[in-house]
C-alpha positions, -999 to +999 in steps of 0.1 A: +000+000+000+010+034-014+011+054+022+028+084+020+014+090-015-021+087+001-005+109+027+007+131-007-026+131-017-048+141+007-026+168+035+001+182+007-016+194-026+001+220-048-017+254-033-005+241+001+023+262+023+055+241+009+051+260-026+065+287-005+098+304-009+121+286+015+140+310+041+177+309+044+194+322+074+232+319+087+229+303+115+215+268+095+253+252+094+258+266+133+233+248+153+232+209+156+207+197+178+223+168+198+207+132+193+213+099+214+199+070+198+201+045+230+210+009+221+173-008+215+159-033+234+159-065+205+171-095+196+209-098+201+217-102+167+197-067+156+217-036+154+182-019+147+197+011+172+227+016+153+213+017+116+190+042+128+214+060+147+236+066+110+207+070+088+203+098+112+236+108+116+229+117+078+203+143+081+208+177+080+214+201+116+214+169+140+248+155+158+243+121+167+258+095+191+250+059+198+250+048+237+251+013+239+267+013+277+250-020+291+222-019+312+183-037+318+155-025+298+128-040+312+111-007+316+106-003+280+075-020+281+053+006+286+043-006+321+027+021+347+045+002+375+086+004+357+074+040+341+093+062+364+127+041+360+121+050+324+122+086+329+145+090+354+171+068+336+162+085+305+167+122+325+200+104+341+215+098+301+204+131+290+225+151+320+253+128+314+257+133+275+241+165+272+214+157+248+185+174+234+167+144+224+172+102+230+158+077+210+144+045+228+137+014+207+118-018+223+110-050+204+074-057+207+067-091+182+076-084+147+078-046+149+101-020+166+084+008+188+105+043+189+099+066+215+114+100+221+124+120+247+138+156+261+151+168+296+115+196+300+092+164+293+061+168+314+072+203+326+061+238+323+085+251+305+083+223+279+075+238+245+078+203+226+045+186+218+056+148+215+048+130+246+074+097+256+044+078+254+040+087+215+051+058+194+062+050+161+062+015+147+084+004+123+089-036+111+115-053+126+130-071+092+133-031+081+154-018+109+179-046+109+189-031+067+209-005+060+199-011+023+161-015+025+158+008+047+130+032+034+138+072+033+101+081+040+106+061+075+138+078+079+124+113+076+094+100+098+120+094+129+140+124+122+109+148+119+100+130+154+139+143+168+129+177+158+098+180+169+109+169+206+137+194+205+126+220+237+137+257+220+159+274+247+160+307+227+144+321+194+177+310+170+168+273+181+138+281+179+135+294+143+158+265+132+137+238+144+109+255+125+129+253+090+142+218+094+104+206+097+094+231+068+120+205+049+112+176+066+072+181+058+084+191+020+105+160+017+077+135+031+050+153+013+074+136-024+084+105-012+068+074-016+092+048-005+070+035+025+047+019+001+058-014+013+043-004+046+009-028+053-020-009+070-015-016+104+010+015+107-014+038+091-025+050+129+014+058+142+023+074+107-004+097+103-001+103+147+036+114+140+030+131+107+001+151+129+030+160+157+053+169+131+031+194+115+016+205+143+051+215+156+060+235+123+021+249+120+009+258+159+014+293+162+009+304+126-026+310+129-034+298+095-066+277+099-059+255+066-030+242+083-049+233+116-072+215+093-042+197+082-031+186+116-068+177+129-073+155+094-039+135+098-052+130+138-093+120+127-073+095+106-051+079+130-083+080+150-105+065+118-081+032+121-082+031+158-097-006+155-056-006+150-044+002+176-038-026+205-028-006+231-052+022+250-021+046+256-014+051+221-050+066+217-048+084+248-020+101+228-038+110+200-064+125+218-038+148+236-027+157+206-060+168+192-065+187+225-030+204+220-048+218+187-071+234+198-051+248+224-033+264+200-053+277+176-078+291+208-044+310+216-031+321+180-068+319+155-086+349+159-115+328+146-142+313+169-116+315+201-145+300+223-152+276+206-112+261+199-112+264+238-145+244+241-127+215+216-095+216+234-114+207+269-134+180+251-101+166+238-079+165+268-107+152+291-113+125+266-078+116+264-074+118+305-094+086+301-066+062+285-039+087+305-050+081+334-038+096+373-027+061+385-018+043+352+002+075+334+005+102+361+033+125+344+006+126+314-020+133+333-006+155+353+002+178+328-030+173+306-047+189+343-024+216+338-032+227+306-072+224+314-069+245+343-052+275+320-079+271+296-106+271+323-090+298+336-092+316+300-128+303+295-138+320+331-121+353+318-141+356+282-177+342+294-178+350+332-183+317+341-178+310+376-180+270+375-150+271+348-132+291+377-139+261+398-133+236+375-096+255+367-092+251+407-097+213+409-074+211+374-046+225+392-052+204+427-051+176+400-019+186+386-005+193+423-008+156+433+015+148+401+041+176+404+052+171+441+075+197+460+102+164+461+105+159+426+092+193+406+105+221+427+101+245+402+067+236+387+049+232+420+059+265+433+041+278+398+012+256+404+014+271+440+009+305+429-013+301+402-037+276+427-035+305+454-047+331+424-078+310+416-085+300+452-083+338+462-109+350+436-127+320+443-130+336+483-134+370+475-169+359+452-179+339+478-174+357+506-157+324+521-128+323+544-116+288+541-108+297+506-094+328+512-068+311+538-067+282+514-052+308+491-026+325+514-016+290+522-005+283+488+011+314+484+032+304+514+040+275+498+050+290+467+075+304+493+090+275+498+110+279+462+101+316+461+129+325+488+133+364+500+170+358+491+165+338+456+143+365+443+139+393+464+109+412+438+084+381+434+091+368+471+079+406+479+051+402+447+039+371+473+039+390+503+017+420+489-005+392+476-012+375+510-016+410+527-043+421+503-065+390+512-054+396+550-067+426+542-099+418+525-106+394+555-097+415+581-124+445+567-149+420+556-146+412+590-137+440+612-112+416+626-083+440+641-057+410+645-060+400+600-056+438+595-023+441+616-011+405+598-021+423+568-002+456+575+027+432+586+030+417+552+029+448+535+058+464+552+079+430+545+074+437+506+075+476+511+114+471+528+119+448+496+104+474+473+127+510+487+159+484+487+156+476+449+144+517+442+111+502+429+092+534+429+058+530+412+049+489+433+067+509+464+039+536+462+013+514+451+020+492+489+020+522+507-012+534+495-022+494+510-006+501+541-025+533+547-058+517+538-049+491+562-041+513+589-073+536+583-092+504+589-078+497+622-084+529+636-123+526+634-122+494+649 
């Protein structure tokens, strides 16, 4: 079966964006993303790993070692209870060689499954859209030739690198934007997988939706989010496929991650991408699930509870400020203080954000102290000594809902905590000369202190 001219066919016609002219820039032969291909898990006599690892080694803006130091694999079976070993071993390679991306490969029957994987996987500041639980099957007879080999597979793997590459700055981000521009051009002329038998058809057009998704997100261009959501609807259409729930849950994600894009970047219909984006996560939070694939989960809740929060902000709607709330208690229980420092104290502060509107339009004190204890625990990373302006930020925070309680209430003791906190971010405020949020908490520390005098 013909599938990438099928692909050809129906995603890539001739008024589509690669008739573009292609940009050049300087910096194309300075950056190499680096690549570990990891020794696969196979049959001794396979060097599936290796080929890969030089057809890679081939392709344009990638540098590209193969680690074959021994160890057990037996967590590259996809099993919730070995999951963790996977990624912390995985996160344990990458800070040894410095990678930008590995390249796991596991023997399941007659095929190969590839997964991919960066060092911001599952956290905020992640800006790939490839999940390690994505996977791309390729036959087993194929990965064992050099010869046979097909280019369309080839390009399939590396457009799969690229698009797990994490941008740390705009030059690598506008390279990994070019090299998929190619990579999408070169797969949209190449039929060599037309050996390929129909059981792929799901993990091809999954990865070819991930690739272009990466290249297309923020462009805004609503022809090529209809792309993207056609190559996902047909991964879904052949679904009957697909053995393994996770691989669905994936898709689903992805189809979420859409519409979570164009709600940010289409100026079309904004309400409605947000609505599909919800619908999509929470369908795939059924295969992820909390207690099967936690990291996945985890951040799926994170994502919901921004566009909740977004929803809440354009319609009003109290209950998607409520359900934003319970996303990010969701997301809490993933990204613990112990292992995600730096994500929890976000979560922290953006839970005590929600939680403290949530009190003020209710009128309810549990939440409001709710709220102040979350900013305290946002503390906990937030240090007065680490970062002196938003550990002071904090501090005004907590003294304006001291403040709001202590009126509310005529309560003299949560109007002198409140005036307390307000001086702590005042002294922070004249020590770094910060005029305009120095004058702004003293006009909250005389409203404070007007309070107390009629009480």
């Amino acid at each position: 079966m013909n599938l990438l001219n099928k692909i050809k066919q129906m995603f890539f016609s001739s008024g589509s964006k690669q008739d573009e002219p292609e940009f050049v820039f300087d910096i194309n032969n300075l950056i190499k993303f680096k690549v570990v291909v990891i020794e696969f898990s196979d049959n001794v006599e396979s060097r599936s790993g290796e080929i890969i690892a030089k057809k890679l080694q081939q392709q344009e803006g990638l540098e590209v070692s193969y680690f074959d130091d021994p160890f057990p694999k037996n967590f590259l079976n996809l099993d919730n209870r070995t999951l963790f070993d996977l990624i912390d071993r995985g996160l344990n390679i990458i800070d040894h060689t410095h990678a930008d991306v590995l390249i796991w490969g596991y023997r399941e029957g007659d095929k190969i499954r590839i997964n991919f994987q960066n060092a911001k996987q599952y956290e905020k500041d992640d800006n790939a859209f490839i999940s390690l639980m994505d996977s791309f099957y390729i036959p087993a007879d194929l990965s064992s030739s050099e010869v046979d080999f097909p280019t369309a597979l080839n390009n399939l793997i590396y457009g799969g690198v690229i698009s797990a590459i994490n941008p740390h700055n705009k030059e690598t981000q506008i390279q990994k934007k070019f090299l998929l521009k190619k990579i999408i051009n070169s797969l949209s002329k190449d039929n060599s997988a037309k050996s390929l038998s129909i059981e792929y058809m799901p993990y091809i057009m999954n990865l070819l939706g991930i690739i272009y998704l990466s290249y297309a997100y923020d462009r805004g261009d609503g022809k090529d989010y209809k792309i993207v959501k056609n190559l996902f609807d047909t991964a879904l259409n052949h679904q009957d496929l697909i053995k393994n729930p996770i691989h669905l849950g994936c898709i689903y994600n992805h189809l979420g991650q859409l519409y979570d894009a164009s709600s940010e970047y289409s100026a079309k219909r904004p309400i409605n991408h947000l609505r599909n984006a919800i619908s999509y996560f929470r369908q795939a939070q059924k295969y992820l699930t909390k207690y099967n694939y936690p990291y996945d989960y985890g951040y799926i809740s994170y994502r919901l509870s921004q566009l909740f929060y977004t929803y809440w902000r354009q319609k009003d709607d109290i209950q998607a400020l409520r359900d934003a709330a319970f996303q990010l208690r969701e997301a809490e229980k993933i990204y613990t203080y112990a292992l995600f420092p730096e994500f929890w104290a976000n979560i922290q502060g953006e839970l005590a954000h929600m939680l403290s509107l949530l009190g003020n339009f209710s009128n309810s004190e549990e939440l409001c102290e709710l709220a102040i204890a979350a900013y305290k625990n946002r503390q906990k990373v937030i240090t007065e000594k680490r970062d002196p302006l938003e550990w002071a930020n904090i501090q005004t925070r907590i003294g304006e809902i001291y403040y709001r309680l202590g009126k509310n209430g005529e309560d003299k003791s949560l109007l002198e905590e409140a005036l307390e906190y307000f001086h702590d971010a005042l002294y922070v405020y004249e020590d770094k000369q910060m005029a305009e949020e120095a004058k702004k908490v003293s006009t909250d520390i005389a409203k404070a202190s007007h309070s107390l005098n009629f009480l």
